[in-house]
ChimeraX commands (.cxc) that place a marker at each C-alpha (Angstrom):
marker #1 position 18.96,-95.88,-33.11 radius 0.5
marker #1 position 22.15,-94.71,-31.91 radius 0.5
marker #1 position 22.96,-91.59,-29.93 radius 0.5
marker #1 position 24.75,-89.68,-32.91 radius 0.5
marker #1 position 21.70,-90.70,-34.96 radius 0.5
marker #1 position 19.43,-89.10,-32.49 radius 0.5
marker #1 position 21.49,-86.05,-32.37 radius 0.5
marker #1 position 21.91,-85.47,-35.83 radius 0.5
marker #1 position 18.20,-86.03,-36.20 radius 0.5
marker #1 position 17.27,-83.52,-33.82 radius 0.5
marker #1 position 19.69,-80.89,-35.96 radius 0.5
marker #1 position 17.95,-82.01,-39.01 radius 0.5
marker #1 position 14.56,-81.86,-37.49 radius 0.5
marker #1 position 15.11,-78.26,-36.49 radius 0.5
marker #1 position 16.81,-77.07,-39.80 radius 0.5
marker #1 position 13.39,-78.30,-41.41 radius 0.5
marker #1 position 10.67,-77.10,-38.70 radius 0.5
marker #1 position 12.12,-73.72,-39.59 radius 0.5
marker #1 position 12.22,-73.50,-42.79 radius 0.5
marker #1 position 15.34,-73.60,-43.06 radius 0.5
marker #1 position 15.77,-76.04,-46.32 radius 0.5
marker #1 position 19.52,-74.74,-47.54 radius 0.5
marker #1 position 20.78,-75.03,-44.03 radius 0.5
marker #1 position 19.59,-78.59,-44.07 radius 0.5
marker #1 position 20.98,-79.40,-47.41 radius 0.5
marker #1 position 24.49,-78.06,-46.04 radius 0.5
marker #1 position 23.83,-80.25,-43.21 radius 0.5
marker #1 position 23.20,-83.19,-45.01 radius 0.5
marker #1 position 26.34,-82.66,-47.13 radius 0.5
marker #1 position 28.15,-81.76,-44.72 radius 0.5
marker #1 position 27.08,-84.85,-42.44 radius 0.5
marker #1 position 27.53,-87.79,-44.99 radius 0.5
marker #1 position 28.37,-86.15,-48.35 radius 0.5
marker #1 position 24.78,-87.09,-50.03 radius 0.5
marker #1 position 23.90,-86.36,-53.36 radius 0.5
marker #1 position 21.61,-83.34,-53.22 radius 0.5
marker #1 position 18.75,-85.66,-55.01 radius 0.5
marker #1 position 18.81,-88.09,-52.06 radius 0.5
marker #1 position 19.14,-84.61,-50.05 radius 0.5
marker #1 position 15.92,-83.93,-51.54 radius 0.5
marker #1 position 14.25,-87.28,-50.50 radius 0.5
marker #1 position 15.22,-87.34,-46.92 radius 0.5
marker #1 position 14.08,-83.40,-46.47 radius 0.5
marker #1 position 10.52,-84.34,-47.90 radius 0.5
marker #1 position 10.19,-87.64,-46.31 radius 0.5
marker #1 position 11.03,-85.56,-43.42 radius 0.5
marker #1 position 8.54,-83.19,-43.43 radius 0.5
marker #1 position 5.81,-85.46,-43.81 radius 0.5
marker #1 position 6.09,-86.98,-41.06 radius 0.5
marker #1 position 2.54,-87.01,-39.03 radius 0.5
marker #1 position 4.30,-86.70,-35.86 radius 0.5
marker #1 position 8.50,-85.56,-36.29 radius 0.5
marker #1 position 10.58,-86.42,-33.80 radius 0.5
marker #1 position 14.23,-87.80,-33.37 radius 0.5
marker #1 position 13.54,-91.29,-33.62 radius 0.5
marker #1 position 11.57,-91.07,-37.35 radius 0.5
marker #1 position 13.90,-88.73,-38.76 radius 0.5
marker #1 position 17.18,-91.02,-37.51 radius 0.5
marker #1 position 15.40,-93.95,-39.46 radius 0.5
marker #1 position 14.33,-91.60,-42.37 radius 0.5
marker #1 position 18.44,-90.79,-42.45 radius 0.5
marker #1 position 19.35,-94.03,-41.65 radius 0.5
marker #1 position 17.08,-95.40,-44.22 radius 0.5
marker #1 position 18.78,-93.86,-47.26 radius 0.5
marker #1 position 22.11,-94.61,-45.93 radius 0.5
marker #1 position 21.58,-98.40,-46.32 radius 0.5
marker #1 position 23.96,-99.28,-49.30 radius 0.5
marker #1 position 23.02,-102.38,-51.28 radius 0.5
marker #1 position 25.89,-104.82,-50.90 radius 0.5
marker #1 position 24.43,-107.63,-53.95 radius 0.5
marker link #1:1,2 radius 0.2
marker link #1:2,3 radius 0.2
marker link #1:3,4 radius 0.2
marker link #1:4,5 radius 0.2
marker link #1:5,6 radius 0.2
marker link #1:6,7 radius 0.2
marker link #1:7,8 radius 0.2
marker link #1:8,9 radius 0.2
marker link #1:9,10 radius 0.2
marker link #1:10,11 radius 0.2
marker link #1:11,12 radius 0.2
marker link #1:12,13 radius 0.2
marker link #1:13,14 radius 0.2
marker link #1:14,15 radius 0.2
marker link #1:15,16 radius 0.2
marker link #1:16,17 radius 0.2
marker link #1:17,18 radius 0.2
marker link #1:18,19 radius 0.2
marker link #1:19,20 radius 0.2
marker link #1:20,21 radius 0.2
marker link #1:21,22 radius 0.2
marker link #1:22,23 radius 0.2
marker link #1:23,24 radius 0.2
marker link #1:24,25 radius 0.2
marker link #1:25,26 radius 0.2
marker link #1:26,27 radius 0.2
marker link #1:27,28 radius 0.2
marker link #1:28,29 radius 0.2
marker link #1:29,30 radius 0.2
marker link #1:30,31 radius 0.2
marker link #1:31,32 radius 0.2
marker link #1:32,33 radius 0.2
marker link #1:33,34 radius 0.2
marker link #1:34,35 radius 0.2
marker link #1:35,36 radius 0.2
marker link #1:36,37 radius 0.2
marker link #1:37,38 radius 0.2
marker link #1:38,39 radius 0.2
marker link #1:39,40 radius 0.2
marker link #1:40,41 radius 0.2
marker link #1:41,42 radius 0.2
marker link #1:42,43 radius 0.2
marker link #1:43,44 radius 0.2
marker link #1:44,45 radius 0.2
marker link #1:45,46 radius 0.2
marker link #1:46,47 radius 0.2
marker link #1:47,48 radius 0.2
marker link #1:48,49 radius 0.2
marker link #1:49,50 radius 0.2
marker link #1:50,51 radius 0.2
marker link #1:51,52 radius 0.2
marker link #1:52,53 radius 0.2
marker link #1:53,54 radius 0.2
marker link #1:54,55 radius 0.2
marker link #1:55,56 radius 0.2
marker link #1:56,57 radius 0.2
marker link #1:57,58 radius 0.2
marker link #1:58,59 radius 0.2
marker link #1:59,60 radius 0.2
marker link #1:60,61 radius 0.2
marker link #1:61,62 radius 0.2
marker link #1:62,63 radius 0.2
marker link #1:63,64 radius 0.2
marker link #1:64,65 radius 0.2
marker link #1:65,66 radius 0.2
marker link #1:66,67 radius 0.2
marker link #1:67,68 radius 0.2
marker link #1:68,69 radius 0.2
marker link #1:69,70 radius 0.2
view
């Protein structure tokens, strides 16, 4: 993953080890203007991680950013 990835991960990562779901919705929408339903997603997915750390949560994000170009 890239560098901005990493860093937005790590923003994301501590919005959601504190609790801190609204300021990681703003975030999100803020970051790359996601629905909040996809919002939703990426915040669970992120906080299930066994073991959360930049790299998983920059291919959680980077996961639901993948458009389908069929």
């Amino acid at each position: 993953m890239s560098v901005i990835w990493k860093n937005h991960a790590s923003r994301l990562m501590d919005f959601v080890n504190n609790n801190n779901e609204v300021q990681a919705h703003l975030y999100l929408e803020q970051l790359m203007l996601l629905p909040l339903d996809i919002q939703d997603k990426i915040i669970n997915d992120i906080s299930h991680l066994p073991y959360c750390n930049c790299e998983s949560v920059s291919n959680i994000i980077s996961q639901y950013m993948m458009f389908d170009l069929r």
